[in-house]
C-alpha positions in Angstrom: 214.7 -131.7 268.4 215.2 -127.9 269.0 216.3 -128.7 272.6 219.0 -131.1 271.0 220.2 -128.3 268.5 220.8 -126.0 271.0 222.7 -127.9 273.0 224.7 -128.6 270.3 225.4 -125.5 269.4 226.9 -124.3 272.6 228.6 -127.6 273.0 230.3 -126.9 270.0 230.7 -123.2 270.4 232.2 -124.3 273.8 234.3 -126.8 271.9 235.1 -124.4 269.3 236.2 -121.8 271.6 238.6 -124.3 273.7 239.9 -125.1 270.2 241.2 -122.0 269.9 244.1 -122.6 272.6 244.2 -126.0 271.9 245.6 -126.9 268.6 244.9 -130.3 267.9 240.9 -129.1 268.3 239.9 -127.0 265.1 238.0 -123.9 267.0 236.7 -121.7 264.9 234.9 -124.7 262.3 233.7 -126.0 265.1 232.1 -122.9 266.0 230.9 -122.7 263.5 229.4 -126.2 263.4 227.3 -124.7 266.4 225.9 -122.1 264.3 224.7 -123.8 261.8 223.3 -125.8 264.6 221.6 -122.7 266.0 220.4 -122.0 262.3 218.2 -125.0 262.1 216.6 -123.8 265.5 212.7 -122.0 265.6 214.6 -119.0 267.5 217.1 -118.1 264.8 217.2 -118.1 261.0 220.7 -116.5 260.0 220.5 -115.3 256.3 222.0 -117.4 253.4 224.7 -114.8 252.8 225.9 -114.4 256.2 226.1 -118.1 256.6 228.5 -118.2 253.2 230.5 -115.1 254.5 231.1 -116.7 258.1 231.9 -120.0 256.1 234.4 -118.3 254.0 236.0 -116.7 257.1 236.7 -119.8 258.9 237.9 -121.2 255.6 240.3 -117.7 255.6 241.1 -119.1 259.0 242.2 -122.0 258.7 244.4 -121.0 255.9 246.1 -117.8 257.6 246.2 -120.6 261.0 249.2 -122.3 259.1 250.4 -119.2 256.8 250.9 -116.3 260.0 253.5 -118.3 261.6 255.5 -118.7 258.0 255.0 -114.4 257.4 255.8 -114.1 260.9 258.6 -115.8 260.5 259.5 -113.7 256.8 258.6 -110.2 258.4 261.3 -110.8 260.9 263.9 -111.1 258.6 264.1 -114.9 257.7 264.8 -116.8 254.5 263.3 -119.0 252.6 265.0 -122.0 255.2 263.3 -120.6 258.1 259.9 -120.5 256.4 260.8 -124.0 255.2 261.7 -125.0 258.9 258.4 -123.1 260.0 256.4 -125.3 257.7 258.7 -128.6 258.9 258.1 -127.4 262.6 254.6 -127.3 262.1 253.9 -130.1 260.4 256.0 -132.1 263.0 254.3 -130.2 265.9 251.3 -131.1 264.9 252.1 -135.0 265.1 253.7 -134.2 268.7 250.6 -132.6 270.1 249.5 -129.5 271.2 252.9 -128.5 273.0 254.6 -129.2 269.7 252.2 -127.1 267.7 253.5 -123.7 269.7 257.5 -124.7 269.9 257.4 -126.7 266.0 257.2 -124.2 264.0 259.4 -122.1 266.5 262.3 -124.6 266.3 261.7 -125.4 262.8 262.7 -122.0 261.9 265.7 -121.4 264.6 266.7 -124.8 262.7 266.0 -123.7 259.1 268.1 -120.9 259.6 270.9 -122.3 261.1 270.9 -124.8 258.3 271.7 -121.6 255.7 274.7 -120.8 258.0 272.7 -117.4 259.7 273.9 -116.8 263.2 272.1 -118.1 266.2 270.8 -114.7 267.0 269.4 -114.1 263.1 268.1 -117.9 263.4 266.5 -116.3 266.8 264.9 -113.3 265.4 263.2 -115.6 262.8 262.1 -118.4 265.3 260.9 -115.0 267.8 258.8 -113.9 264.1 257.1 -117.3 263.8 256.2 -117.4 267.5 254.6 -114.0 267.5 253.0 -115.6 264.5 251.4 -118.4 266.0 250.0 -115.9 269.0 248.5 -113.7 265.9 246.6 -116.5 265.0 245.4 -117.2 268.1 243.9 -114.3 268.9 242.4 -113.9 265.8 240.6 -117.5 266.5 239.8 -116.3 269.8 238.3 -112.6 268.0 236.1 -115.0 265.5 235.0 -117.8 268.1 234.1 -115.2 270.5 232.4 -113.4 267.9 230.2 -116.4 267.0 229.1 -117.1 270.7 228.5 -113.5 271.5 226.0 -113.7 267.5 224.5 -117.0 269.7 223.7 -114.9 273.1 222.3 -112.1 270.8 220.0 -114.7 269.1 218.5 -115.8 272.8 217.9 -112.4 273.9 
């Protein structure tokens, strides 16, 4: 049985870690998926509390996952159209695969701020915000999953 939860562990840390780039695949739960896994092995007992904290995080993550784009989008000098369009973009993105995910919520809020009469270049700014966004919140799923598999190494050495 061991044998079986190790594999899945780095099957889904693996999984979890491809997920990061690929946004129909939820990474970082899956990850973490893989060490609860890892938990229920002889080799490794994680404590109670750092399961709930790394729980909560990947919760936090896959909240911010969705939200970054939309402050990305704000910090760059959008309105309340492009966020709008960000969330529209997203939403529609995600339907359209994982192409879609990176140029949804990008086009939602170039759209969105057409829509409120902004220039093209404003509406560009704003798409530009929610693009750097999205790559925010990849590399922070990339920092988290690559945190989890480097706590799994540590645990087999």
């Amino acid at each position: 049985m061991e044998y079986l939860l190790i594999i899945l562990c780095v099957l889904c840390l693996l999984v979890g870690l491809a997920g990061c780039v690929v946004p129909v695949i939820p990474g970082p739960p899956i990850a973490y998926l893989g060490m609860l896994c890892l938990h229920f092995t002889e080799r490794v007992s994680f404590s109670a509390a750092t399961l709930v904290m790394w729980g909560v995080i990947v919760l936090l993550m896959a909240v911010l996952d969705y939200v970054i784009p939309i402050v990305g989008t704000k910090v760059f000098g959008g309105t309340k159209y492009g966020n709008w369009g960000c969330i529209i973009g997203t939403i529609v993105g995600l339907i359209l695969g994982p192409l879609g995910v990176i140029v949804g919520p990008f086009a939602g809020a170039c759209v969105g701020e057409l829509l409120a009469h902004r220039t093209f270049a404003e509406a560009l700014k704003s798409a530009i915000g929610s693009f750097l966004g999205f790559l925010c919140g990849t590399l922070l799923k990339l920092l988290l999953c690559g945190y989890f598999i480097y706590k799994a190494i540590e645990a087999f050495l």
